[in-house]
C-alpha positions as a LaTeX table, in Angstrom:
\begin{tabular}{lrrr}
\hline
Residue & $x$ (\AA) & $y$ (\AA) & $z$ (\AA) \\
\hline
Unk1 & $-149.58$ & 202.76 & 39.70 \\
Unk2 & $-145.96$ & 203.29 & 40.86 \\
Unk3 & $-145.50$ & 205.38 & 44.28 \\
Unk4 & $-143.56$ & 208.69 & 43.74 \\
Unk5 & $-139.85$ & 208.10 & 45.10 \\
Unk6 & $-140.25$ & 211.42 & 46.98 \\
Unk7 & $-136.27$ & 212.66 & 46.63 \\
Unk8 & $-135.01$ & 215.01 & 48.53 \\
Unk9 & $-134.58$ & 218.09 & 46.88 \\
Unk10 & $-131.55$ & 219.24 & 48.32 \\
Unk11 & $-128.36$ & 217.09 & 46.83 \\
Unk12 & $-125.59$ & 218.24 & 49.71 \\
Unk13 & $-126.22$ & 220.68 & 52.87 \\
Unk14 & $-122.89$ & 222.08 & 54.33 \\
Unk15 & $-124.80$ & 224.48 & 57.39 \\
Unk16 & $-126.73$ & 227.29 & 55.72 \\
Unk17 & $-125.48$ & 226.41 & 52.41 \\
Unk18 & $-127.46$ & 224.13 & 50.35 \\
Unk19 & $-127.09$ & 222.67 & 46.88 \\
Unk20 & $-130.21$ & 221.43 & 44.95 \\
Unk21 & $-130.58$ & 218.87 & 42.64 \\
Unk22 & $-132.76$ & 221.45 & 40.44 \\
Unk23 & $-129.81$ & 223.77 & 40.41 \\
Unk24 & $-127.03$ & 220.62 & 39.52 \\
Unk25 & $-129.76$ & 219.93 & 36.43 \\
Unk26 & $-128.90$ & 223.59 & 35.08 \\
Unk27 & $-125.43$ & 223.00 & 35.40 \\
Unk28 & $-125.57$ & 219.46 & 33.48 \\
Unk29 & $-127.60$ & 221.46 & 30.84 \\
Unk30 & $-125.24$ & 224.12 & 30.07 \\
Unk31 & $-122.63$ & 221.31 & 30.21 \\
Unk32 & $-124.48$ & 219.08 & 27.86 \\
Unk33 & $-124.63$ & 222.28 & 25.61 \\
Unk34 & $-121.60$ & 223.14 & 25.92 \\
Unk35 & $-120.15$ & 219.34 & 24.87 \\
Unk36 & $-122.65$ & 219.46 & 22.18 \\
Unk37 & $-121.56$ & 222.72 & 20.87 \\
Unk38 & $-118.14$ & 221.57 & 20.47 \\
Unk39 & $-118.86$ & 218.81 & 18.51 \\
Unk40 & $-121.01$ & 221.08 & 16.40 \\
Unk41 & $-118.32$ & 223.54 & 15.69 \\
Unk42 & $-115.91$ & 221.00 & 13.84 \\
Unk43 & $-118.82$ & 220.37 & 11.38 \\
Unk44 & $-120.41$ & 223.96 & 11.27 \\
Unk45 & $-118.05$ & 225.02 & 7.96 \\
Unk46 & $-116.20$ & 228.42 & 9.66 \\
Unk47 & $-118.99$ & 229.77 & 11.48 \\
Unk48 & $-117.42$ & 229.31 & 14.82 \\
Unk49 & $-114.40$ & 227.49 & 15.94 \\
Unk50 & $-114.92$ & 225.14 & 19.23 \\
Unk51 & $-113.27$ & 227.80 & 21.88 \\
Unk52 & $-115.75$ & 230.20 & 20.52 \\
Unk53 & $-118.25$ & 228.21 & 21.71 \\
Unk54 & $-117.47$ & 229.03 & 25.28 \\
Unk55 & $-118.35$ & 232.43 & 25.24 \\
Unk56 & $-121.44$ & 231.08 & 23.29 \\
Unk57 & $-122.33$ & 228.95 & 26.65 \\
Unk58 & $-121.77$ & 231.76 & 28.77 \\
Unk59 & $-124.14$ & 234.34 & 26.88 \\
Unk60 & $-126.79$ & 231.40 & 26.53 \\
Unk61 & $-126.72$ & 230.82 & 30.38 \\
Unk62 & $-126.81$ & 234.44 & 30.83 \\
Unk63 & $-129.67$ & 234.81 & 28.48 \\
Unk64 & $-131.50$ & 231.56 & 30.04 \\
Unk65 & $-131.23$ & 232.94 & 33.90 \\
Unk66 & $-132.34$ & 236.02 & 33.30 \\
Unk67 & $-134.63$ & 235.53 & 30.81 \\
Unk68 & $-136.20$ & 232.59 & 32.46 \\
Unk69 & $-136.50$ & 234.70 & 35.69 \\
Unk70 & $-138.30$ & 237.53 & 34.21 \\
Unk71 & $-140.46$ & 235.51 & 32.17 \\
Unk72 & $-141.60$ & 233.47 & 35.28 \\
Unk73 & $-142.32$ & 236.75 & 36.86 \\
Unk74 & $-144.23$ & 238.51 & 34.34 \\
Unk75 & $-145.84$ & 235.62 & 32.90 \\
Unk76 & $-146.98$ & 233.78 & 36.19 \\
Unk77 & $-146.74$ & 235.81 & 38.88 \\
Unk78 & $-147.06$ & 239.74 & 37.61 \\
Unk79 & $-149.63$ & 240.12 & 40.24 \\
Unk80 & $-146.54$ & 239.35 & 43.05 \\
Unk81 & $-144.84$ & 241.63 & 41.00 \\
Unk82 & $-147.11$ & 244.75 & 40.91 \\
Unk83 & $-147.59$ & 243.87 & 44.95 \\
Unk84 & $-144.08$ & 244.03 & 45.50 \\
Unk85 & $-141.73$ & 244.63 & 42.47 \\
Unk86 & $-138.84$ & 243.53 & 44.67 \\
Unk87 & $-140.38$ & 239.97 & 44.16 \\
Unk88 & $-138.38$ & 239.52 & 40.96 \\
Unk89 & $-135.11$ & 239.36 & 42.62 \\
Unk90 & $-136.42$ & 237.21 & 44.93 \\
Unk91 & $-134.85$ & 234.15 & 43.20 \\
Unk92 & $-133.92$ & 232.37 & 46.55 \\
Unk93 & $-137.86$ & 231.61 & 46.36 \\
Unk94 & $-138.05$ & 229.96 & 42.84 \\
Unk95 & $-139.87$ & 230.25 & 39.72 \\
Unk96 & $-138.44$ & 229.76 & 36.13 \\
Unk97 & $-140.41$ & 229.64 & 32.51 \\
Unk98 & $-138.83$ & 228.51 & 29.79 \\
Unk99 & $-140.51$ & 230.67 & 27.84 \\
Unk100 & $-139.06$ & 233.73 & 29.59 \\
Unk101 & $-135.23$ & 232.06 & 29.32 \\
Unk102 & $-136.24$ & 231.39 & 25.67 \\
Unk103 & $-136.21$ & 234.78 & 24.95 \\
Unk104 & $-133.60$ & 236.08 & 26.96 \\
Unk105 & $-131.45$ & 233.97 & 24.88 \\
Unk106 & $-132.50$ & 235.12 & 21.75 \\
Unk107 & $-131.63$ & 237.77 & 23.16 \\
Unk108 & $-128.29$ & 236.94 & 24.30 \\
Unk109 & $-127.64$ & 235.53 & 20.49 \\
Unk110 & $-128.17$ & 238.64 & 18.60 \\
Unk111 & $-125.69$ & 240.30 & 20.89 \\
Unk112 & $-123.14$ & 237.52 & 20.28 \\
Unk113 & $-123.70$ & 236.85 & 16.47 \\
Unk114 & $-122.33$ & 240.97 & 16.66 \\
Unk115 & $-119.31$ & 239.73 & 17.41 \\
Unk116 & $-119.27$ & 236.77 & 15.17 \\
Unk117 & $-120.10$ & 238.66 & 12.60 \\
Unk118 & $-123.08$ & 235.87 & 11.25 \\
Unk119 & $-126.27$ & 236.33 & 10.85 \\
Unk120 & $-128.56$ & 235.69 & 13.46 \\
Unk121 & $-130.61$ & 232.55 & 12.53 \\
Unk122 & $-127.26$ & 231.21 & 11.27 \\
Unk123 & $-126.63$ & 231.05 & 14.64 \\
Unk124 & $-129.72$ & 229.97 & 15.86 \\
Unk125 & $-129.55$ & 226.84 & 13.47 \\
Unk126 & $-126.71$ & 226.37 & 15.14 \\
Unk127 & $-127.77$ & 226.30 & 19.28 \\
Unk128 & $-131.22$ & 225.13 & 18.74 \\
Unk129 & $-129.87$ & 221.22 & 18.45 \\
Unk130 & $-128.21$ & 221.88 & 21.73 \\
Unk131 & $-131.27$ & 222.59 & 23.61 \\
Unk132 & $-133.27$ & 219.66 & 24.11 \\
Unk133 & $-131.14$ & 217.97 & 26.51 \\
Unk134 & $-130.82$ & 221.09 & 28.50 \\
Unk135 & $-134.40$ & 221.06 & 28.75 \\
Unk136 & $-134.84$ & 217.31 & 29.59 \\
Unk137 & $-132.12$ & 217.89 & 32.42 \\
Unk138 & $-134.68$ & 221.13 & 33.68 \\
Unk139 & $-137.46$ & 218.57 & 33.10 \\
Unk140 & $-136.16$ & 215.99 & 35.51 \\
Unk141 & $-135.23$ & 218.49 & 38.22 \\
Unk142 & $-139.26$ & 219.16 & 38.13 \\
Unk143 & $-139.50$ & 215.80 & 39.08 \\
Unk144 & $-137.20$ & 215.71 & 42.29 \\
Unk145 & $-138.79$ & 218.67 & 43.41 \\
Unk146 & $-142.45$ & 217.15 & 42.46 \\
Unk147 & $-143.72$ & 219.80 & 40.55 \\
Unk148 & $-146.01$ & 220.52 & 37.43 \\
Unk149 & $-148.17$ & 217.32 & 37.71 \\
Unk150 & $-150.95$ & 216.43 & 35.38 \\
Unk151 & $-154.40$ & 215.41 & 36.08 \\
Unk152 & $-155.63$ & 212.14 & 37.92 \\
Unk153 & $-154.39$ & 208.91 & 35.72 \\
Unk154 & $-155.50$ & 204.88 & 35.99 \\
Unk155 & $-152.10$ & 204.48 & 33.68 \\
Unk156 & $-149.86$ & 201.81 & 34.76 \\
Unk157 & $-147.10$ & 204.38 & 35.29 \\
Unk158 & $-149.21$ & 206.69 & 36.89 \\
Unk159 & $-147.80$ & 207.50 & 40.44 \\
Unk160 & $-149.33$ & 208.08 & 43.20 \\
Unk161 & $-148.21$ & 210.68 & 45.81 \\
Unk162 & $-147.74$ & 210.36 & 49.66 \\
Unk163 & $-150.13$ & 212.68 & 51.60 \\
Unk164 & $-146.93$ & 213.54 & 54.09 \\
Unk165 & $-145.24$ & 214.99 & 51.93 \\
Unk166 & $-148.08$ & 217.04 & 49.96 \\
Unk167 & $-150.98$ & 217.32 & 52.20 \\
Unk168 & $-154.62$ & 217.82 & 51.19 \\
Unk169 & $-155.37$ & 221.24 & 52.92 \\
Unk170 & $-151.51$ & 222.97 & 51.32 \\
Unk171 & $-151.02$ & 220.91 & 48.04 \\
Unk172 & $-153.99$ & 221.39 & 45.80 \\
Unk173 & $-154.87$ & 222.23 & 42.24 \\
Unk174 & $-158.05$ & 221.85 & 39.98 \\
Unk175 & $-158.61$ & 217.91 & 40.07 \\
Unk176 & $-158.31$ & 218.61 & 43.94 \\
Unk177 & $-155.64$ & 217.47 & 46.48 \\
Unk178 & $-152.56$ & 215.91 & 45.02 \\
Unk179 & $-152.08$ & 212.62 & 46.95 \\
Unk180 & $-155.83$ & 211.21 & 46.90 \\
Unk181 & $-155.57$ & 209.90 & 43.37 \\
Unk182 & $-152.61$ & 208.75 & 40.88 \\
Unk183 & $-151.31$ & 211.49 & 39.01 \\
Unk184 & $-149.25$ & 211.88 & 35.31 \\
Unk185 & $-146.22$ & 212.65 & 35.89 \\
Unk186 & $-146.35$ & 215.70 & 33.24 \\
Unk187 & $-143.00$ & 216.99 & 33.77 \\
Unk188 & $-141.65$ & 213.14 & 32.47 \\
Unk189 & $-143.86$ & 213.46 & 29.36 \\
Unk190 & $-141.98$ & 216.65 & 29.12 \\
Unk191 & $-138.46$ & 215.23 & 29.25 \\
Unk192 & $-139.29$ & 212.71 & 27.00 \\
Unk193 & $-140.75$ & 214.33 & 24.43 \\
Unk194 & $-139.49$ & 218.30 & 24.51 \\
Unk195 & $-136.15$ & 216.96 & 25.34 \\
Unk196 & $-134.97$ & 213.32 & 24.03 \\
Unk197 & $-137.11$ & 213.28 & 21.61 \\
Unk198 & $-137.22$ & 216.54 & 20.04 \\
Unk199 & $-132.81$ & 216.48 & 20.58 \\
Unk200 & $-132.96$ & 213.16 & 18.08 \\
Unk201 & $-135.00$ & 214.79 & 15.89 \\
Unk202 & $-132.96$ & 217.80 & 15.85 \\
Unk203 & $-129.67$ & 216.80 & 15.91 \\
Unk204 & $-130.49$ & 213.87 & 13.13 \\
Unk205 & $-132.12$ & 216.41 & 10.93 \\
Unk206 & $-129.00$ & 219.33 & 11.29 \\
Unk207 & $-126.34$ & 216.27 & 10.06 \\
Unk208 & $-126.94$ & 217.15 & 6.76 \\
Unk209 & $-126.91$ & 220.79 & 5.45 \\
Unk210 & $-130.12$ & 222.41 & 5.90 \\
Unk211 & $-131.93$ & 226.06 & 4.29 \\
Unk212 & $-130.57$ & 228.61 & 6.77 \\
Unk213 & $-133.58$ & 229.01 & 9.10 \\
Unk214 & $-134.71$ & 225.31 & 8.83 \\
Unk215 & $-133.49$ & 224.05 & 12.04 \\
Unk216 & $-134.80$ & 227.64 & 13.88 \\
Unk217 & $-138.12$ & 226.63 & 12.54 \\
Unk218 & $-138.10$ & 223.08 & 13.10 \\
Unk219 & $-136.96$ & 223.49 & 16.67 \\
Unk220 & $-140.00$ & 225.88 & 17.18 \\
Unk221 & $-142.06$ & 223.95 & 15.97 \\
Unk222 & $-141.56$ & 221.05 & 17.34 \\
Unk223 & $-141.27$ & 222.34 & 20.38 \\
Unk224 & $-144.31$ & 224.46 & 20.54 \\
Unk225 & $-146.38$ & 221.25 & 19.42 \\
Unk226 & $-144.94$ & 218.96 & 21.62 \\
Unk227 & $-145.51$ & 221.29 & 24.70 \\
Unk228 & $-148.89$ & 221.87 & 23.62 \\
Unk229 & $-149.57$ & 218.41 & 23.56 \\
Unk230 & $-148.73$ & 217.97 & 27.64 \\
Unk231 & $-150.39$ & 221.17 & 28.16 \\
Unk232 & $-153.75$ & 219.07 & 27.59 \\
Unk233 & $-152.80$ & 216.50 & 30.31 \\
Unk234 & $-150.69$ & 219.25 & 33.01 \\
Unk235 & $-152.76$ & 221.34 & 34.60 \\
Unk236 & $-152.09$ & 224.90 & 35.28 \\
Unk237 & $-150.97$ & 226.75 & 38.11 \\
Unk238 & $-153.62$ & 227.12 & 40.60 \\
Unk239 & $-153.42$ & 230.77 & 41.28 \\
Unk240 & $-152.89$ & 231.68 & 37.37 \\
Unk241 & $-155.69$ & 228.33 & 36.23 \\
Unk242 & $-157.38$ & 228.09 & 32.60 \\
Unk243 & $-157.80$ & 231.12 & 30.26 \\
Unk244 & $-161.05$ & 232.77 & 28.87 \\
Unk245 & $-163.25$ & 230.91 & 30.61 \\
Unk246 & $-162.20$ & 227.60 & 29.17 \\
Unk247 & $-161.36$ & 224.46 & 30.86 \\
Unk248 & $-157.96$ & 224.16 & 28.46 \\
Unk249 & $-156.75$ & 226.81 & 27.83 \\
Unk250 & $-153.72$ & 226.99 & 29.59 \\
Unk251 & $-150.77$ & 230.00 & 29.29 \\
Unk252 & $-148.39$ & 226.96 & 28.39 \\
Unk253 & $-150.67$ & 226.43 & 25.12 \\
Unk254 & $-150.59$ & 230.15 & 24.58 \\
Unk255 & $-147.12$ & 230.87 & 24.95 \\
Unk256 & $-146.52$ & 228.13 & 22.63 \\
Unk257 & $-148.66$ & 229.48 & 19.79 \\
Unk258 & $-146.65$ & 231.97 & 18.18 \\
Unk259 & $-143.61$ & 229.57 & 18.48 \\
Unk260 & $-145.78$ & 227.06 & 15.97 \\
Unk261 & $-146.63$ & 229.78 & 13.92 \\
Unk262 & $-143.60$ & 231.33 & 13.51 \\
Unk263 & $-141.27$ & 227.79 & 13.31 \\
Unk264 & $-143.72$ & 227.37 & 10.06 \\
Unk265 & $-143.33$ & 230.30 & 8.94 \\
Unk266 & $-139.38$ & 230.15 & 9.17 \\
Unk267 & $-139.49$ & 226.32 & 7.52 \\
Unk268 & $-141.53$ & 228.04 & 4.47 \\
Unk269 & $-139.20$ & 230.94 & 4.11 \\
Unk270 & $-136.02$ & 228.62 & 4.27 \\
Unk271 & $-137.51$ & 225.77 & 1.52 \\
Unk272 & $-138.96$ & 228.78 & $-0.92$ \\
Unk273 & $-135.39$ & 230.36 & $-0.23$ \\
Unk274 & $-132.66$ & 227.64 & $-0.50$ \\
Unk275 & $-129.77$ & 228.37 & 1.17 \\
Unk276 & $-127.70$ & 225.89 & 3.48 \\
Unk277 & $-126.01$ & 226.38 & 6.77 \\
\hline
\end{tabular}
């Protein structure tokens, strides 16, 4: 059992204005991205030169703010919302899904492909190997700010946390108060896998030319899986908790669904339709 480090959350304070270690992980994700994408360019045969790529960072971070916002909103907290719809510029107060900042920058993509003039899973094959790292940088800011943690664990890296910090009658979920028993830290498992291991198995697999589609659909697949797979030991927001009745079913898992599906779906299309990148 290893005790949680308990870090503060804030990096710098300078009077009212504070900067958080959750908001420096953004910026080392678009950064990451953004060095990433560069590197990509030189090998991507034409489809975008490396200053393009800047105004690819800056509709991606567009797409993953707002997107991400909304998405936490609507998919967590729409009753907040229909209480007060004002709640969803409330972003001094927290709350981002990736699912929501998925889609806002798919969003953001098929605006910008426009004015590439690509198509737009060309382009997706192209940003999804720059993701992962993004997301283990998001991943890690969970942990400084000791959120998403998964059930009670006897692991040796389980970690216990300190009832100060995250006391019994405020800090509770569905395997009961956070700090009387060890805990997995789920949003590690997350780095780990969603992000270092799904960005080697991305960017290794992208090295050589692939079906146009393939890395979309590898990328979604992957991901959905792998999320699904921490989704069994995380355990859901306590005011949203399992779905249908089930103790399991969380929204992560259902989210993640139609990503499987359709990152199959995209890997069938781009091997029955050869094509490369």
């Amino acid at each position: 059992m290893i005790d949680y480090p308990s870090i503060d959350p804030v990096l710098i304070a300078l009077g009212p204005l504070k900067i958080h270690w959750y908001g420096v992980m953004y910026l080392l994700a678009f950064g990451s991205a953004w060095w990433l994408g560069k590197k990509r360019a030189l090998q991507s045969d034409g489809l975008m030169t490396p200053k393009q790529v800047d105004d690819l960072i800056f509709y991606g971070a567009v797409g993953v703010i707002v997107g991400g916002r909304v998405g936490s909103v609507l998919f967590y907290n729409f009753d907040s919302f229909l209480d007060n719809p004002v709640y969803l510029f409330k972003i001094w107060q927290g709350g981002m899904s990736f699912h929501g900042g998925f889609l806002g920058v798919l969003v953001a993509m098929e605006i910008y492909r426009r004015k590439l003039g690509c198509s737009f899973f060309q382009l997706t094959d192209f940003i999804a190997p720059l993701v992962p790292l993004g997301l283990a940088a998001g991943r890690f800011g969970n942990f400084i700010n000791g959120e998403l943690w998964g059930g009670p664990s006897t692991l040796p890296w389980a970690m216990k946390l300190p009832c100060d910090l995250y006391p019994p009658q405020q800090y509770t979920d569905f395997a009961g108060a956070l700090c009387e028993t060890a805990r997995h830290p789920a949003m590690l498992y997350q780095m780990m896998l969603e992000g270092l291991l799904l960005f080697v198995v991305l960017w290794l697999f992208s090295r050589k030319p692939r079906p146009v589609m393939a890395v979309s659909g590898l990328f979604l697949l992957g991901y959905g899986l792998l999320r699904t797979v921490v989704e069994t030991i995380r355990l859901p927001d306590a005011h949203i908790g399992y779905l249908l009745q089930t103790d399991w079913l969380t929204m992560g898992m259902v989210l993640s669904l139609p990503m499987i599906l359709v990152g199959l779906l995209c890997l069938a299309i781009a091997y029955r339709r050869p094509g490369t990148n």
